[in-house]
C-alpha positions, 0 to 999 in steps of 0.5 A: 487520495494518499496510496498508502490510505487507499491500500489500507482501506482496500486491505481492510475493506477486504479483510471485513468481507472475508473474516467480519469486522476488525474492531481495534485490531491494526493491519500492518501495511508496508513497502515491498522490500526491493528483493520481492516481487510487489508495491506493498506487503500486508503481513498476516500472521496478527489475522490468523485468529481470526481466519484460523487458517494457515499463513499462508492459506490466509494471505493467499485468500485475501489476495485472490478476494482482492484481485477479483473485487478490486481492480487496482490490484493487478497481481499478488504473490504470498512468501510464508505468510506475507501477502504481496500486492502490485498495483495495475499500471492505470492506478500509478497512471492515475496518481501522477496525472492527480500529481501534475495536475496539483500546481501547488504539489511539493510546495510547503507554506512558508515558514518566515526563515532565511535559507542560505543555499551554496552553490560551488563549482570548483574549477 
């Protein structure tokens, strides 16, 4: 499974349990910048209508929720209503032996197109 999929999936699932069904509305999923302290950020200010709380306080419940019913989820830290996620060490272990255990990982199909590849090695 793709890890961004797997996050959104575990981010909705909780979101559902927490404040009811979604309906149309999208989560808005993201890297971690490299500053901040986690793998990916779910930012919670387009859910404050639906848990009418502060941002802050809606991040920081749908982490605790997360923490303690997914066990991927190995830590969580919020910064003015953004939700920092990190995933356990098992989980990246988990994806990189899927990775080498896909002998095809990596490789596209062929396209029928020649492809020039220069090699220099000046002096």
């Amino acid at each position: 499974m793709n890890i961004e999929t797997f996050i959104s999936e575990a981010v909705r699932r909780s979101v559902e349990a927490l404040y009811g069904p979604l309906g149309d509305e999208q989560l808005q999923i993201q890297k971690t910048r490299r500053e901040f302290e986690g793998d990916y950020t779910l930012v919670t200010f387009p859910l404050l209508r639906r848990s009418r709380k502060s941002p802050e306080a809606t991040a920081t419940e749908i982490g605790e929720y997360m923490r303690a019913n997914i066990p991927q989820i190995a830590s969580f830290n919020v910064i003015k209503g953004f939700l920092n996620l990190s995933l356990d060490s098992s989980f990246w272990g988990e994806r990189f032996a899927e990775i080498a255990a896909d002998a095809s990982y990596g490789e596209a199909p062929a396209t029928g197109r020649t492809i020039m590849i220069e090699y220099s090695s000046p002096n």
